[in-house]
C-alpha positions in Angstrom: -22.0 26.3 -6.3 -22.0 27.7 -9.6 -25.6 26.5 -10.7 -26.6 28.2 -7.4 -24.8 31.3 -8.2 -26.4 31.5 -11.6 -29.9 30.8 -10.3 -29.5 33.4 -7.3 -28.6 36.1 -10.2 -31.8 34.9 -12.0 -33.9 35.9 -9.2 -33.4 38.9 -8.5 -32.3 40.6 -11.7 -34.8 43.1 -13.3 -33.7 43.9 -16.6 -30.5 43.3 -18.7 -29.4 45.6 -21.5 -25.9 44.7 -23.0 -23.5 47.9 -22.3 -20.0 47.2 -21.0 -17.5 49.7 -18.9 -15.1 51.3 -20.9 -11.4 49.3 -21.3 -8.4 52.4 -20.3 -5.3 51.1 -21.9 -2.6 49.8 -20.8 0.5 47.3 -21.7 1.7 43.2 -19.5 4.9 43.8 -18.3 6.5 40.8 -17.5 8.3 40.3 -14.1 10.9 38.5 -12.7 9.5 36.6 -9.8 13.0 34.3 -9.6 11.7 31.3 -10.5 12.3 29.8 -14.3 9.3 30.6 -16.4 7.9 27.9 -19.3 5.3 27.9 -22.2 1.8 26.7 -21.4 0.7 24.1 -23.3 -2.5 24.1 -24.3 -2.8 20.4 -24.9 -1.7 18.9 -21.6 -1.4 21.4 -18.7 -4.1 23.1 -16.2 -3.5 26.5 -15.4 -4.4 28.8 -12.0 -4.7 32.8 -12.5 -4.4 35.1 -9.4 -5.1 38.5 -9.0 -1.9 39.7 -7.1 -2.8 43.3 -6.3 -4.6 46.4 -7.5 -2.9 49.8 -7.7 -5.2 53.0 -8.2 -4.6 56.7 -7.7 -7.3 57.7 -5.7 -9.4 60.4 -7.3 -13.1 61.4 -7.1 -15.2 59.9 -5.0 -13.7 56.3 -5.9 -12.2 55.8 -2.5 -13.3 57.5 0.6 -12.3 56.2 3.9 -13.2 53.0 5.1 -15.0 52.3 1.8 -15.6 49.1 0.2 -15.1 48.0 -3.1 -15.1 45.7 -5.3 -13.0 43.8 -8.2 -15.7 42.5 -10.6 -14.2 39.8 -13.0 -15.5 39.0 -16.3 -14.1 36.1 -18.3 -14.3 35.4 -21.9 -13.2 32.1 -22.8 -12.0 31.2 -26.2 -12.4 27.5 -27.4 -11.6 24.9 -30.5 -14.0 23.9 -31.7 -15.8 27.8 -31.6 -18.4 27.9 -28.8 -22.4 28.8 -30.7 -22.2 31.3 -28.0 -19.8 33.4 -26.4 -18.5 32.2 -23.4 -18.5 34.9 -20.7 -18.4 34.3 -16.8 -19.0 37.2 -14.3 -17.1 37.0 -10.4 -16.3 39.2 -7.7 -14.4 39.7 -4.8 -14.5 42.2 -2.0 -12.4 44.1 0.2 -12.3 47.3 2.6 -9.8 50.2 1.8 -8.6 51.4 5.3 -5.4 53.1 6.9 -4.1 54.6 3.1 -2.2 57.2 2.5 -3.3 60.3 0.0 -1.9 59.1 -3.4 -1.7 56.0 -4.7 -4.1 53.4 -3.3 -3.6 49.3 -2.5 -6.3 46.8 -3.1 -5.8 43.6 -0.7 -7.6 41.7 -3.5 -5.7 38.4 -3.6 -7.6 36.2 -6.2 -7.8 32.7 -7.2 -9.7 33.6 -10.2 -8.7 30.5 -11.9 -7.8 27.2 -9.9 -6.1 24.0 -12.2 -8.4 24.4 -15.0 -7.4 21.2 -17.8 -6.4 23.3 -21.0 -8.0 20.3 -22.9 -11.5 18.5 -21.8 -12.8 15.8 -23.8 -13.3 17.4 -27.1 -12.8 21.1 -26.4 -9.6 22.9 -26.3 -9.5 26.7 -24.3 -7.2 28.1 -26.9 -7.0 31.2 -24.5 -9.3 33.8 -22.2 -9.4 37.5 -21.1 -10.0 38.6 -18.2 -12.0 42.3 -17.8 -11.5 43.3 -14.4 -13.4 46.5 -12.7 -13.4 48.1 -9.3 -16.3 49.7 -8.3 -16.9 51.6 -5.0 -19.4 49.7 -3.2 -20.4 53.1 -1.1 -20.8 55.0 -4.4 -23.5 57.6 -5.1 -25.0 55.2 -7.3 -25.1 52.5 -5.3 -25.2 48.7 -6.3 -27.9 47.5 -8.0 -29.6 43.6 -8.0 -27.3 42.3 -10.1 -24.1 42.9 -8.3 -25.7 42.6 -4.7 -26.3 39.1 -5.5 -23.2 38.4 -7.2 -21.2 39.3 -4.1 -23.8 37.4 -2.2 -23.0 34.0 -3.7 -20.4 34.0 -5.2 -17.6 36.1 -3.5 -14.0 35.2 -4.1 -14.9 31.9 -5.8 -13.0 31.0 -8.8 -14.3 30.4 -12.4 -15.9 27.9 -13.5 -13.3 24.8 -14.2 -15.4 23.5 -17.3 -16.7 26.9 -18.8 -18.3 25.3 -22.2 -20.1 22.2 -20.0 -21.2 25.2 -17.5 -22.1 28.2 -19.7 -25.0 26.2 -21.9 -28.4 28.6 -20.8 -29.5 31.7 -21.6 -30.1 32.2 -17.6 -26.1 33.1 -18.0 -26.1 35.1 -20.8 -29.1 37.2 -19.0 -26.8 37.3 -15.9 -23.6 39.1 -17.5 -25.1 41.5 -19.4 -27.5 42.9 -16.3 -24.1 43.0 -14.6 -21.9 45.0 -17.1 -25.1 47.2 -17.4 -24.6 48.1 -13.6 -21.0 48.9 -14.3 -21.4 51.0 -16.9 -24.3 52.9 -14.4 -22.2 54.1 -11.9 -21.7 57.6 -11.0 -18.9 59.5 -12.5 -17.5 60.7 -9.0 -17.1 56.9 -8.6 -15.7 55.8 -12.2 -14.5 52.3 -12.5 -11.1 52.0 -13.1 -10.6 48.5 -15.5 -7.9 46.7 -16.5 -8.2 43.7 -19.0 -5.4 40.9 -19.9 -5.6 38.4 -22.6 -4.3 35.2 -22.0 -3.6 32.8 -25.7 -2.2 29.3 -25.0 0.4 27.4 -28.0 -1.3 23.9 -28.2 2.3 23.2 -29.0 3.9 24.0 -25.9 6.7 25.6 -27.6 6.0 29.3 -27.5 7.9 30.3 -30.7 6.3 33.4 -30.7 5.7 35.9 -27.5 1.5 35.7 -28.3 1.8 32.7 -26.0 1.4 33.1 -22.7 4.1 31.4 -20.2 3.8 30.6 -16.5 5.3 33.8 -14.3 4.0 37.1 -13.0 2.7 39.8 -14.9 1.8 43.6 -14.2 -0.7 45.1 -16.5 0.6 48.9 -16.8 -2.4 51.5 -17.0 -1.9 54.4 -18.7 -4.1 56.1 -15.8 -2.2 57.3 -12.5 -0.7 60.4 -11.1 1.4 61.5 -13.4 5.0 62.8 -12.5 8.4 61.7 -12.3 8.0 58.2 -11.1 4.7 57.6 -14.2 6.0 55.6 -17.2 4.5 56.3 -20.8 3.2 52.9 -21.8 4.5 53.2 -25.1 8.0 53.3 -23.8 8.3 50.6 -21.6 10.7 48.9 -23.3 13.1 51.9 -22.5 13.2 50.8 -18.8 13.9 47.4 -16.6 11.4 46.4 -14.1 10.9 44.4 -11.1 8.7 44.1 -7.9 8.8 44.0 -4.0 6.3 41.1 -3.5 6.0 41.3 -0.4 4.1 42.0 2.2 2.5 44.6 -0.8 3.3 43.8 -4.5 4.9 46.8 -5.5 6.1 47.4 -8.8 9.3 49.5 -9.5 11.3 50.8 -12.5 14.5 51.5 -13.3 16.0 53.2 -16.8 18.4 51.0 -19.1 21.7 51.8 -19.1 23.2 51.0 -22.7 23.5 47.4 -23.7 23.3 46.1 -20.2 20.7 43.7 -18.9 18.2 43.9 -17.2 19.7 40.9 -14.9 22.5 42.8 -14.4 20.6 46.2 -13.9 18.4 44.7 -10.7 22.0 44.1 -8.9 22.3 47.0 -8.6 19.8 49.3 -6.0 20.9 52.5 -7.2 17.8 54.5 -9.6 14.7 52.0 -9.0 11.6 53.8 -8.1 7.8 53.0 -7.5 6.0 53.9 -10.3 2.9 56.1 -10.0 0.7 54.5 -13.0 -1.9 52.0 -11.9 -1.8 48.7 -12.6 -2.9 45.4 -11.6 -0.4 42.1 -11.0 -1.2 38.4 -12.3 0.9 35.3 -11.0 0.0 32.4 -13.8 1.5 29.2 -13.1 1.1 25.5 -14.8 1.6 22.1 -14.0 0.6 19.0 -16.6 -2.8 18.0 -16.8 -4.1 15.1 -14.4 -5.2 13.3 -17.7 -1.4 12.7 -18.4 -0.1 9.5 -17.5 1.9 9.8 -14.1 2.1 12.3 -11.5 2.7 16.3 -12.9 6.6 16.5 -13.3 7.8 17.3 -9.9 9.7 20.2 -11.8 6.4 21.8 -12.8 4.8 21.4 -8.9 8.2 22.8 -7.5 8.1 26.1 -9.7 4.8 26.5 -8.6 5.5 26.6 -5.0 8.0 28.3 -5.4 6.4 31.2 -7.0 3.5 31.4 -4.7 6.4 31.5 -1.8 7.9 34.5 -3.4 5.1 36.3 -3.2 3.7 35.2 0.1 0.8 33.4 -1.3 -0.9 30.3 -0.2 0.6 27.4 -2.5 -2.7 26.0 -3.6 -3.1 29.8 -5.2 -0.5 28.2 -7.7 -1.3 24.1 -8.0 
């Protein structure tokens, strides 16, 4: 499926200048989805990525009624030994805005956009990826061009590659990202792309002694963008409030100010002064299991944890194993 999404894009693209959207900033916020979080070892496990939910104010001319858009994904993956090339993978997946409310708008994007990819193949190691996701308005004054038409032709909702340096070895690739970022970066003002990125590093340790290791859980990446008010949150004091999320039937993420030295544990008890915040953002479940190429079965604590979080949020449990 890949090599026929690839070719597809060869086809029909007509040029392919390198010029990428704009990154707005914005801060992972991790959330407390009940189940028991652990490092990801980037040695021995395989990981799965979803796309929980998008959250945009609507401005402009990004959402009119009934109009579809789109979250474009691209992935740059990060290996030992360094690739020649950079690894970068483009994806999409649609949806149709309808029945919202004026304000803040939801994106019923749910994502596999990675699906029990081995950490460690062979001789390569994926010490890490990011993830730059835009949504575009499909209905935009712009309009799509031949690049993203036939990236949502082929290759809509289907995860990443699972062996990105065995998959990624042609220029044909390389051609096909950058006419697609160039697209991006083309559209209208009125229908500005709102992007989010978040970067994803993996201990080959397992141990996680620092937080610049990513561990399995759910994460919300905070935007500064939104409509600002009493319920937006500065980024750069989110360490000045507790946070948590409704995760279903609609992620929503909430807010509530510390109080002294107590803890954030102890803070979601109690109902009294959470809020929806107003900022955009987009929410991440990342979950693990160890790697097939272990001897055994995965330890039934790691497939538990799993289901467990894709229950909490309503997902479908091969969305997490």
């Amino acid at each position: 499926m890949k090599t026929r999404t690839i070719a597809a894009l060869f086809i029909v693209l007509l040029s392919a200048s390198a010029k990428l959207s704009a990154q707005s900033g914005g801060v992972a916020i991790r959330i407390d989805d009940r189940v028991a979080s652990r490092c990801i070892n980037g040695q021995k496990d395989r990981v799965w990525v979803v796309v929980r939910r998008v959250i945009l104010e609507k401005t402009g001319n990004l959402f009119t009624e009934d109009s579809s858009v789109a979250l474009i994904v691209r992935a740059t993956f990060r290996t030992d030994p360094a690739p020649a090339k950079q690894l970068r993978f483009p994806a999409i997946a649609e949806a149709t805005l309808k029945d919202y409310s004026i304000g803040q708008v939801s994106i019923p994007i749910e994502y596999g956009v990675v699906e029990g990819m081995d950490l460690k193949q062979q001789h390569i190691t994926y010490a890490g990826f990011t993830l730059d996701l835009t949504v575009v308005n499909k209905r935009g004054k712009t309009g799509w061009g031949k690049a993203l038409e036939a990236l949502a032709e082929v290759a809509n909702k289907l995860p990443l590659p699972p062996s990105p340096a065995t998959e990624a070895g042609t220029y044909l690739l390389d051609f096909a990202d950058k006419a697609i970022g160039n697209e991006v970066a083309a559209q209208d003002p009125q229908d500005a792309p709102r992007s989010a990125s978040l970067v994803l590093e993996f201990d080959p340790s397992g141990q996680c002694a620092t937080s610049n290791f990513e561990r399995t859980g759910t994460i919300a990446v905070l935007q500064a963008t939104g409509t600002k008010g009493s319920r937006y949150i500065d980024i750069d004091k989110t360490n000045e409030y507790c946070w948590d999320a409704e995760p279903r039937p609609s992620f929503v993420l909430k807010a509530a100010s510390r109080r002294g030295k107590e803890s954030c544990d102890t803070r979601r008890k109690d109902a009294t002064g959470w809020y929806q915040v107003s900022n955009d953002y987009v929410a991440f479940v990342i979950s693990a299991v160890a790697s097939s190429r272990t001897l055994g079965p995965p330890p039934e604590q790691d497939l538990s944890a799993a289901q467990r979080r894709c229950d909490w949020h309503g997902l479908p449990r091969e969305f997490c194993k």
